[in-house]
C-alpha positions, 0 to 999 in steps of 0.5 A: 499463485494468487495473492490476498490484498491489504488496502490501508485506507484509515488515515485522516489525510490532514494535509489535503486539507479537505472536509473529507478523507482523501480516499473520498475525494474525487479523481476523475468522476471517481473516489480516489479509492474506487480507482485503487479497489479497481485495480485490483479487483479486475486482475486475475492474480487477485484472490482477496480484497481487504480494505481497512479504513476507520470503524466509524467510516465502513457503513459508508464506504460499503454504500458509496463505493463498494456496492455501487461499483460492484467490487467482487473481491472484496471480502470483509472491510476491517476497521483500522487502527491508531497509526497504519501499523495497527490498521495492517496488524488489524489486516492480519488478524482479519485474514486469520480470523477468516482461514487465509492465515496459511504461511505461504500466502502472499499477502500485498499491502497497498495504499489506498491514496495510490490508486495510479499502480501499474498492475502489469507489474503483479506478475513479477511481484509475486514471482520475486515474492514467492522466490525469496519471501518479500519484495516491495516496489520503489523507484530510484530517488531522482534528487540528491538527498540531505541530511539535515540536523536543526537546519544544518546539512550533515551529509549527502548520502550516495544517490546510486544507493537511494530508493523510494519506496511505494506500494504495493509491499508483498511477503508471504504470511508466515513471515509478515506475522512474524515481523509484527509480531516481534515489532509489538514484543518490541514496541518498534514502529517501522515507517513501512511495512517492510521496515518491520522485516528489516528491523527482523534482519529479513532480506527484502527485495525491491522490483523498480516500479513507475513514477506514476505510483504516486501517493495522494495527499497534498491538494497537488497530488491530485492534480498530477495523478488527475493528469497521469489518468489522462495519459496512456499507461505503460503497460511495463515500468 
């Protein structure tokens, strides 16, 4: 039972504010995506590495961080697409253009602006996928949540029942292909890629993650997830 990754890493990231694309900016006295890479690249459930990232930035990234640092896995750079859907739909046709389009392979997708994943967690991920088709990790909101209209709260939705979604998100294949390809029938846009399953009414579990798996990209997330490298990793959420 191992498992392909998808690694989305074509966004701009505008909020960071940096002359940069986040993925590039240091963490630790690495790029923010070498730590992501890394994580999967060394653990043993791994099968596949596919990063996609803006056509005009792969020579790049190949150079400065795939090469240097020895990534073994990693079998094609893909470049990405408009918005995050395309850049994973552009994923999928990769593994498919590549023989990897078999239905019942799990495939994952995992941002690369969130390189602090616990990778103890893979194993029960792909159990819970194998099991029932998709599975996705999030943690429980900690904040009471608003919804707001034009400035104004109209309700505040029971906390018990709010997660955060996170990545990675995993499902098999067939499954995954077919919810893109019916949000592209459909002109859907999902805000994640389980959205799509959702949007297909495909049940979608969640395994409860850590709250370390943050996603960088503000200036102040940098800052927490330079201080969560420096501290001791759990090895279990």
């Amino acid at each position: 039972m191992k498992a392909t990754v998808l690694i989305p890493a074509a966004g701009m990231g505008r909020r960071m504010g940096a002359s940069v694309n986040k993925q590039y900016l240091d963490l630790a006295g690495k790029p923010i995506l070498a730590h992501t890479l890394a994580l999967f690249d060394q653990h043993p459930l791994i099968e596949h590495i596919y990063p996609i990232l803006p056509a005009d930035e792969i020579d790049y990234c190949q150079q400065q961080i795939i090469a240097p640092c020895g990534f073994s896995k990693v079998r094609k750079l893909v470049p990405g697409g408009a918005e995050r859907q395309d850049s994973v739909h552009n994923g999928l046709r990769a593994l498919a253009e590549d023989g990897l389009a078999q239905p019942e392979r799990i495939i994952l997708i995992h941002d690369g602006a969130r390189p602090l994943f616990n990778p103890h967690l893979l194993p029960q991920l792909l159990e819970m996928i194998v099991a029932g088709g998709a599975c996705i990790v999030g943690v429980p909101v900690k904040d009471t949540i608003k919804d707001v209209d034009d400035g104004v709260i109209c309700h505040s939705p029971e906390r018990q029942r709010l997660w955060q979604a996170q990545t990675p998100q995993g499902f098999r294949y067939q499954l995954l292909a077919e919810a893109f390809a019916q949000a592209a029938a459909e002109q859907f846009h999902g805000t994640d890629d389980a959205s799509l399953l959702e949007h297909c009414e495909m049940p979608v579990a969640i395994l409860q993650g850590d709250y370390r798996n943050i996603k960088v990209t503000t200036p102040e997330d940098l800052l927490v997830a330079a201080a969560f490298l420096d501290s001791p990793q759990e090895e279990s959420a």
